[in-house]
DODRENGU-10316 format. One record per residue (C-alpha): residue number from 0; residue in three letters; x, y, z. Coordinates in Angstrom, 2 decimals, decimal comma. Layout:
DODRENGU-10316
k;r;u;v;w
NUM;ALA;X;Y;Z
...
This chain:
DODRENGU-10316
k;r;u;v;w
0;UNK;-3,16;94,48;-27,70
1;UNK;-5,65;95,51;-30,26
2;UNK;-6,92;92,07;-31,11
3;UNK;-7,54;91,94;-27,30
4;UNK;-9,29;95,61;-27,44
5;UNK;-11,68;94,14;-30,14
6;UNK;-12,79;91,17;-28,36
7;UNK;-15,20;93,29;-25,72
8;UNK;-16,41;94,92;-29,35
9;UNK;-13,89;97,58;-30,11
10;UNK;-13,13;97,72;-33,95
11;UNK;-9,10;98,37;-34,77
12;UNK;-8,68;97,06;-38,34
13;UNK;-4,43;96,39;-38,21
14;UNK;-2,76;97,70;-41,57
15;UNK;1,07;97,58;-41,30
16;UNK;2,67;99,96;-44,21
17;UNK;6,13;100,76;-44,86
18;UNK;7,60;103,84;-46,85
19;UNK;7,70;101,95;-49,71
20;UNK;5,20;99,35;-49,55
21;UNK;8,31;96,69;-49,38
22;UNK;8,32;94,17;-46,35
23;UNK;10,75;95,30;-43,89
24;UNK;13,11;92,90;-41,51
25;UNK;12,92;93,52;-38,20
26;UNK;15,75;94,37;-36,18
27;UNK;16,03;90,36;-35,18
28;UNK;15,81;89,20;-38,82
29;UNK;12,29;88,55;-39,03
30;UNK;10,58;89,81;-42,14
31;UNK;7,17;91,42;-41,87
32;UNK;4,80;91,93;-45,10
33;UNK;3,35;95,16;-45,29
34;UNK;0,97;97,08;-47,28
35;UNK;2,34;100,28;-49,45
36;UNK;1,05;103,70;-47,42
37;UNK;-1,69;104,25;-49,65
38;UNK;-4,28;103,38;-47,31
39;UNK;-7,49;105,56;-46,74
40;UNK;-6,98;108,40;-43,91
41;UNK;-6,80;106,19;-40,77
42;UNK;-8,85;106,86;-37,72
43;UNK;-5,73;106,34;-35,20
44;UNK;-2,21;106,41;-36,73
45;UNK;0,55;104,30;-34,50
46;UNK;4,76;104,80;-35,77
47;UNK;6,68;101,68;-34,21
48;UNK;10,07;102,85;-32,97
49;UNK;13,08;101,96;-35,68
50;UNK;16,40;100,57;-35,31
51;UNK;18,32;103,61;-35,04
52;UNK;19,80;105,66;-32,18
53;UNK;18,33;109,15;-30,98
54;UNK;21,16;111,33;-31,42
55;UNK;21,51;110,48;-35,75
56;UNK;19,22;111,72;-37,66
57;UNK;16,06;110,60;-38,52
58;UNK;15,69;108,59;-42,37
59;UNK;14,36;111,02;-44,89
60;UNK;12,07;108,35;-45,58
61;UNK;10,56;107,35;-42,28
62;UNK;9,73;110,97;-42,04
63;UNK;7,81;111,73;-45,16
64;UNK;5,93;108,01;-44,65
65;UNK;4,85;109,01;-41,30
66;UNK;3,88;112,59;-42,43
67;UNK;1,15;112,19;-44,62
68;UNK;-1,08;109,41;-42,57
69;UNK;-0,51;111,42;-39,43
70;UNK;-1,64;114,49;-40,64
71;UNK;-4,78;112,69;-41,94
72;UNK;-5,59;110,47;-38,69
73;UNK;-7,81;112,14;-35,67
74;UNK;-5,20;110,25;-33,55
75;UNK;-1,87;109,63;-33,50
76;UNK;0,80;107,57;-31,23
77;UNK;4,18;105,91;-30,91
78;UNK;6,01;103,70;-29,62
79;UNK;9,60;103,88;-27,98
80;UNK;11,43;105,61;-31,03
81;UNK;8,54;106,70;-33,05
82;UNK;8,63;109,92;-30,88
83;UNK;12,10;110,96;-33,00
84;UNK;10,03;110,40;-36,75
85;UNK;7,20;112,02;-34,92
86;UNK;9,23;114,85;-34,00
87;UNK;11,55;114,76;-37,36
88;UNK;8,24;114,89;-39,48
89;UNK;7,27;118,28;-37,01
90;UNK;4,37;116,64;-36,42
91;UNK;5,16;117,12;-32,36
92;UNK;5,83;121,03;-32,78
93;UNK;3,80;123,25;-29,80
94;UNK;2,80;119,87;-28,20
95;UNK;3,44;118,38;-25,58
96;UNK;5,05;114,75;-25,54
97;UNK;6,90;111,94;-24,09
98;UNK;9,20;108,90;-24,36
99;UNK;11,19;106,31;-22,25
């Protein structure tokens, strides 16, 4: 979606990181290289959901990864269960969000 966005002449430079700079596997075995999260403050800051259920809680790890970046971006999003590691991290408190 945001190689589409950029073809009109939006600008979204893609930087997957993980919280320890280690490729990760998705949850269908494929294996994804990623950059450590060292990266300068980014302008919009994006937390994939994670294979893991709602009701356990959320990795210490996933939570202290997406902490620092978020603070630092002017905007940040998530998809499916990103909300949880949003909302582990307190980085939801006194606002106002939603998930399906």
């Amino acid at each position: 979606m945001f190689g589409e966005a950029n073809r009109p002449g939006a600008d979204y430079t893609i930087v997957l990181v993980s919280p320890t700079g280690a490729d990760v596997t998705s949850s269908i075995g494929i294996r994804i290289a990623v950059a450590a999260a060292t990266e300068p403050a980014p302008d919009r800051f994006l937390v994939a959901g994670a294979d893991f259920s709602p009701r356990t809680p959320v990795p210490r790890d996933l939570i202290e990864a997406a902490r620092t970046p978020a603070v630092r971006a002017g905007r940040v999003t998530s998809i499916r269960t990103g909300a949880f590691i949003l909302g582990a991290a307190g980085l939801l408190d006194g606002k106002r969000a939603t998930t399906h």
